[in-house]
mmCIF file of the C-alpha atoms, coordinates in Angstrom:
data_MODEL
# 
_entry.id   MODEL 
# 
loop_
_atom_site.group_PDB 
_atom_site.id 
_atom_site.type_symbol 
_atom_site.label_atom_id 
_atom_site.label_alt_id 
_atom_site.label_comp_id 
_atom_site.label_asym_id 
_atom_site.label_entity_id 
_atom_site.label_seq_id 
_atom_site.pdbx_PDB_ins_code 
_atom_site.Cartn_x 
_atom_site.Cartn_y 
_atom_site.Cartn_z 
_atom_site.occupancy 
_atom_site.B_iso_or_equiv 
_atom_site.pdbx_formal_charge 
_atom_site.auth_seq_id 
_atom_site.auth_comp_id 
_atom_site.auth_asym_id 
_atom_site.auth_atom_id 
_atom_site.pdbx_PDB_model_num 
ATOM 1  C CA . UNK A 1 1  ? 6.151  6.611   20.329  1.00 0.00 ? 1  UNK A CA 1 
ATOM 2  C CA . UNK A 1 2  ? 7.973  6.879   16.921  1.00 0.00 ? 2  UNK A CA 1 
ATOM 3  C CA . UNK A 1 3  ? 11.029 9.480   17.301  1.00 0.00 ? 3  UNK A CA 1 
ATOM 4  C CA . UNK A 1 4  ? 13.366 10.100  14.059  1.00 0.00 ? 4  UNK A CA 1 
ATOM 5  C CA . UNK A 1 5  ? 16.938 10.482  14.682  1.00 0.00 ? 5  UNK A CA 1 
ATOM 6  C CA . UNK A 1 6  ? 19.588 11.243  12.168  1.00 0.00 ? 6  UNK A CA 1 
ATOM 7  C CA . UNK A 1 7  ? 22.846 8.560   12.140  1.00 0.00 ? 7  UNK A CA 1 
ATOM 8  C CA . UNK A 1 8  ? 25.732 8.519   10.680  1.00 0.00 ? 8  UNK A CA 1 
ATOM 9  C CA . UNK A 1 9  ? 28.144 5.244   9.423   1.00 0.00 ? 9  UNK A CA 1 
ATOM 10 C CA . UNK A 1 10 ? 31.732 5.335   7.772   1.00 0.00 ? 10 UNK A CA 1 
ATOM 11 C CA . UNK A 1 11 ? 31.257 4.691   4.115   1.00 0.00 ? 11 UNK A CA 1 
ATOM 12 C CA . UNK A 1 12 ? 33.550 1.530   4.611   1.00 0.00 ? 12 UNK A CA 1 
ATOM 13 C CA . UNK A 1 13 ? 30.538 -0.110  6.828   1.00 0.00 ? 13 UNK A CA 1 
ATOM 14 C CA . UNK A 1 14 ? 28.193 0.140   4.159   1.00 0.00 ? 14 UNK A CA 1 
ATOM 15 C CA . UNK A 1 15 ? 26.816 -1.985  1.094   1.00 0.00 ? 15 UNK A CA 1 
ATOM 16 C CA . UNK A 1 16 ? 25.140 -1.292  -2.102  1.00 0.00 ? 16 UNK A CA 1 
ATOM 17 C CA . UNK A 1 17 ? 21.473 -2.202  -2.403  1.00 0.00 ? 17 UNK A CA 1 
ATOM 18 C CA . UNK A 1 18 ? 19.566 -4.346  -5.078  1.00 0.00 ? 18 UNK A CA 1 
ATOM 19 C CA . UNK A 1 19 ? 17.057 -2.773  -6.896  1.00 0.00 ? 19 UNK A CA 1 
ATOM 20 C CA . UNK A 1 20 ? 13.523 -3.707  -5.729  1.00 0.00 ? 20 UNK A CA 1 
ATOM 21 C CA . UNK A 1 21 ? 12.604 -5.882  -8.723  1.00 0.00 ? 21 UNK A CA 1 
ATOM 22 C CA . UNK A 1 22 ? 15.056 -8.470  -7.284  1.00 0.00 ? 22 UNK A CA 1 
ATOM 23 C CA . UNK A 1 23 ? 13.139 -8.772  -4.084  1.00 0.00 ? 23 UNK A CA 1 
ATOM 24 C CA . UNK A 1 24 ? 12.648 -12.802 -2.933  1.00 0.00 ? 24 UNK A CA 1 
ATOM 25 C CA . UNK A 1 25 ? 14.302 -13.526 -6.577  1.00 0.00 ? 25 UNK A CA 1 
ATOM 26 C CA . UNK A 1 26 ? 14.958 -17.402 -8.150  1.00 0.00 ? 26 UNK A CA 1 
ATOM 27 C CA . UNK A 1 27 ? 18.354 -17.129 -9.072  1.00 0.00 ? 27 UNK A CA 1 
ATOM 28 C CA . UNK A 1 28 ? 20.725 -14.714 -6.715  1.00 0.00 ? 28 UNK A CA 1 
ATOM 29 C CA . UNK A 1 29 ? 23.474 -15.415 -9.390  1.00 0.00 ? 29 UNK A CA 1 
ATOM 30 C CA . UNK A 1 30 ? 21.338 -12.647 -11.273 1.00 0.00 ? 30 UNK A CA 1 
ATOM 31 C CA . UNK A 1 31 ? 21.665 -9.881  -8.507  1.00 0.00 ? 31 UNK A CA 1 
ATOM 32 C CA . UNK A 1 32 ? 23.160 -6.781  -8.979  1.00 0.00 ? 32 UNK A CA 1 
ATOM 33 C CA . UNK A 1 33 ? 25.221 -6.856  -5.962  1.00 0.00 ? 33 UNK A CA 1 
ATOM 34 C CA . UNK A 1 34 ? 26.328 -10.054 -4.531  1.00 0.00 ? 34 UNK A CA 1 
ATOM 35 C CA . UNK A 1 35 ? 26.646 -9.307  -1.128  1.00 0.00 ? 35 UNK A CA 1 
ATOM 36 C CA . UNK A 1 36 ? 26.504 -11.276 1.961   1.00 0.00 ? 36 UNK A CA 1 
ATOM 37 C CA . UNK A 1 37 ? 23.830 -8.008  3.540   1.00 0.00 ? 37 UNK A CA 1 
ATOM 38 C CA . UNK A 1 38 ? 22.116 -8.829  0.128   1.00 0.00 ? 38 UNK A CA 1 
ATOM 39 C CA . UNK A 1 39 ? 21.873 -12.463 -0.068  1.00 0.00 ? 39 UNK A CA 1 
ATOM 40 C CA . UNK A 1 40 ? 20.678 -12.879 3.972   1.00 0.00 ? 40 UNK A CA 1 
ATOM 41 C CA . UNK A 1 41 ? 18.001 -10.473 3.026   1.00 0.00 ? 41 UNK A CA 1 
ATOM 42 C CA . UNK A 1 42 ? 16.599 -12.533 -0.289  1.00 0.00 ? 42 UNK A CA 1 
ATOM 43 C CA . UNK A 1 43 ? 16.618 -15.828 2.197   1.00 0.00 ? 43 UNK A CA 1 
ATOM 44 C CA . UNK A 1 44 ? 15.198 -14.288 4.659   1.00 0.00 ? 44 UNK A CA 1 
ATOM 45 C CA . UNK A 1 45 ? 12.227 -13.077 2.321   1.00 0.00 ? 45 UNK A CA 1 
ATOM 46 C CA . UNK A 1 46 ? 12.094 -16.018 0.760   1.00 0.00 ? 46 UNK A CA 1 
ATOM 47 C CA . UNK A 1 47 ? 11.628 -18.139 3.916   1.00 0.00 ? 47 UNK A CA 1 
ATOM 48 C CA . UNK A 1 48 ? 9.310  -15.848 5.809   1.00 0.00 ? 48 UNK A CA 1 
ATOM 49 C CA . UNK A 1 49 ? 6.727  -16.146 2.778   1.00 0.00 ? 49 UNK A CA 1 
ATOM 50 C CA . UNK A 1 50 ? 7.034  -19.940 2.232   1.00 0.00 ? 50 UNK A CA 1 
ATOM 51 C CA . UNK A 1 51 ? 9.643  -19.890 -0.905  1.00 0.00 ? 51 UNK A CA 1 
ATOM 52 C CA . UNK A 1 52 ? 12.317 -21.996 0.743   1.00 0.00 ? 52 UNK A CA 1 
ATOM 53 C CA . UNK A 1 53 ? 15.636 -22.088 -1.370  1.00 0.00 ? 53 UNK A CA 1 
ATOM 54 C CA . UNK A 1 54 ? 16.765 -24.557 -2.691  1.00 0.00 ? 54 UNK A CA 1 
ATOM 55 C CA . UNK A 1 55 ? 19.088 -26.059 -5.802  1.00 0.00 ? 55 UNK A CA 1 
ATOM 56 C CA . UNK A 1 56 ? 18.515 -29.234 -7.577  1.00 0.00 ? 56 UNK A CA 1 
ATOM 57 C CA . UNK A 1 57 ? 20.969 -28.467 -10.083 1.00 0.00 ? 57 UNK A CA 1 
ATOM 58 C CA . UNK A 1 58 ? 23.563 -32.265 -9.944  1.00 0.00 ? 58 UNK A CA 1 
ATOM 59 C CA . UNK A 1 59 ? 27.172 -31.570 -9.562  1.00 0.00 ? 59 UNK A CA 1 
# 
C-alpha cells in the first residue's frame, strides 16, 4: 500500500532539474544544468533503453 508523506531537504542538498525535452539526449554538453544528479540520470536512460553512450569524436 501506497502512503504519501511530506519531506523536507536543506536547499544546499538539492540540484536543478533539466527540462523534459532533454530526456536520454545526444549531446549532454547541450543540457541546461550540468550536473553530476543530471548526467547519471541521462546514462542511466540511455542504457536502460538500448542507447549506449558513446564518443567517437579523435583527440
Amino acid at each position: 500500500m501506497f502512503t504519501s508523506q511530506n519531506k523536507t531537504f536543506q536547499k544546499d542538498l538539492l540540484q536543478q532539474v533539466n527540462p523534459p525535452k532533454f530526456e536520454q539526449c545526444d549531446d549532454m554538453a547541450n543540457m541546461t544544468y550540468l550536473n553530476e544528479a543530471s548526467v547519471l540520470n541521462n546514462l542511466r536512460g540511455r542504457y536502460v533503453n538500448g542507447f549506449i553512450y558513446v564518443s567517437d569524436a579523435s583527440f
